[in-house]
N, C-alpha and C positions, 0 to 999 in steps of 0.2 A: 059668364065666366065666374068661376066660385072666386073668394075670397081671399082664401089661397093665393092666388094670381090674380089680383088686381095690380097690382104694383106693374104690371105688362101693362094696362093701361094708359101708364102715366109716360111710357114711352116714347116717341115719335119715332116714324119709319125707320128714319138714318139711325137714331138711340138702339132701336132694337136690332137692327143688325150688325151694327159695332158688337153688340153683345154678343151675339147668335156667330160672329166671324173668332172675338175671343174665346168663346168655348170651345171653338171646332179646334183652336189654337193649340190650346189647353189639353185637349184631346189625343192631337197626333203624338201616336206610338204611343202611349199612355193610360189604354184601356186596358185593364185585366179581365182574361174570358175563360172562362171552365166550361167544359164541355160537361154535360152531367150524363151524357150516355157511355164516353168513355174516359173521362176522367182528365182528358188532358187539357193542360194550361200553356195561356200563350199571352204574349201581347201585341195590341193592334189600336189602332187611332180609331175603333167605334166596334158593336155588336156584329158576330161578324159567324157565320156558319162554321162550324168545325171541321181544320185543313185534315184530321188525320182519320175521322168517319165519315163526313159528313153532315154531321146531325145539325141542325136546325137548336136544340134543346141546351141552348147559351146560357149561361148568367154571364154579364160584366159588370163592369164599376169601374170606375174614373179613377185611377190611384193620386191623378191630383188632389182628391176630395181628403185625404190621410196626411198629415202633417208627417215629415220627415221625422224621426227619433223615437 
């Protein structure tokens, strides 16, 4: 594991899925996704194939991770 994420380490099982259950928390309905084959934007609780081509060819991001103002 790089160094990066060592701090996972210091974890213990129950630790890390309180974590892993908070994200997912965090998450729902709260994912911003662009479609970059057709351009369109949605949102959804995770990475998510695009409802209006198809396409596979997502960006998302957490809009939690943006502070409100």
């Amino acid at each position: 594991m790089t160094e990066k994420h060592s701090w996972l380490q210091q974890l213990s099982p129950e630790e890390l899925a309180e974590w892993q259950r908070c994200l997912a928390e965090a998450n729902r309905n709260n994912v911003f996704c662009h479609c970059r084959q057709c351009n369109e934007e949605w949102v959804a609780s995770g990475k998510e194939a695009c409802h209006h081509c198809g396409s596979l060819n997502v960006e998302s991001i957490a809009c939690w991770q943006f502070p409100d103002g």
